[in-house]
N, C-alpha and C positions, 0 to 999 in steps of 0.2 A: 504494500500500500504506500502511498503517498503522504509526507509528516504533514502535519494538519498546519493550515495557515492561521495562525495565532500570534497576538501581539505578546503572549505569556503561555512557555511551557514549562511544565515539571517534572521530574521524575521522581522518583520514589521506590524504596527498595526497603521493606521491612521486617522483621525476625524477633520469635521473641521465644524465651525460653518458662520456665518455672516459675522464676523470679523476674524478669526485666523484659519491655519492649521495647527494641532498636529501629531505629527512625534515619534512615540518609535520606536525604533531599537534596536535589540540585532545580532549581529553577534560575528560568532564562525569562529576562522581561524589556520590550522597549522602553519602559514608563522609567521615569525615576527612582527609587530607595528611596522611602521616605519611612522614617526611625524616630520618632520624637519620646514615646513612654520609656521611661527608665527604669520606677517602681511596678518591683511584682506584682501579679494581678490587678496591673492598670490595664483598662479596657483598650485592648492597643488595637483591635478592628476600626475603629469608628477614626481614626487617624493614620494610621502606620500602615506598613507594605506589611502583611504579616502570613505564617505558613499556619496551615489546621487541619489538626489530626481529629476525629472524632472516631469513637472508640463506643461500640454498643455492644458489649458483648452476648445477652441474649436477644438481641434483635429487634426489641419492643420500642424501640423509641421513646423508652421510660429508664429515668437513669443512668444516662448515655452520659460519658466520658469525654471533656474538650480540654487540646493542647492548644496555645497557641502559641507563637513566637514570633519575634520582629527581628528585624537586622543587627538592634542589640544586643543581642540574647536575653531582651526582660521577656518574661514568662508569663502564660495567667491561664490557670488551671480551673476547671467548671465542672460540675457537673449538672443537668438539666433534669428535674424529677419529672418533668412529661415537656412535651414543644410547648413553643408560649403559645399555639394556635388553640393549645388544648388547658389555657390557663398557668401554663408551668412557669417555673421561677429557677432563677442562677441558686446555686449553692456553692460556695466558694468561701476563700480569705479574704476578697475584699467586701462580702455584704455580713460576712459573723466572723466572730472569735472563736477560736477552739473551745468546744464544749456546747456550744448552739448546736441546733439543730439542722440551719442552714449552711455551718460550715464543711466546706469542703477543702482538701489541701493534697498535695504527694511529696510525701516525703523524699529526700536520699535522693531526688531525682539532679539527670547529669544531661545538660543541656548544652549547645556551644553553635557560633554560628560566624560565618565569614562571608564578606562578602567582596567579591571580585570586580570588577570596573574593566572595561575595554574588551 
């Protein structure tokens, strides 16, 4: 086949064992890099160039798993107790503290990110 005519390509190659899911990513974009959230679980979609993994492990689109990541490597981890179509709400570190019920966090996690120019 023929590479697809896109202004943004990605690739992606991932592996996970017992304990850990491994994540490469290489994406290619005409647009700019744009990086501005610094702070963990700052809402870096609504600003930033940023990569997203979502993660449902039984398939229900209840409780499903989101990475994201920007050019800095700030981070911001979610989980979603059902789609907001369906009334759902973020759980995370940045709407509760450890010990709520709406927090959500991952530990021990090992994130890194480069970005190439030319």
């Amino acid at each position: 086949g023929s590479a697809p005519n896109a202004l943004c390509v990605t690739r992606v190659k991932m592996l996970w064992d017992d304990e850990y899911l491994y994540i490469g990513a290489e994406l290619t974009s005409d647009f700019a890099v744009v990086a501005k959230a610094v702070e963990r679980n700052a809402v870096i979609y609504q600003t930033d160039s940023d990569f997203e993994v979502f993660v449902d492990a039984e398939g229900s689109c209840h409780g499903y798993k989101e990475l994201e990541v920007n050019a800095k490597n700030t981070v911001w981890n979610l989980m979603l107790n059902r789609p907001y179509a369906d009334g759902g709400g973020e759980r995370s570190a940045r709407v509760a503290t450890e010990g709520e019920a709406d927090y959500y966090e991952v530990n021990g996690q090992c994130t890194a990110t480069r970005v190439l120019s030319g």
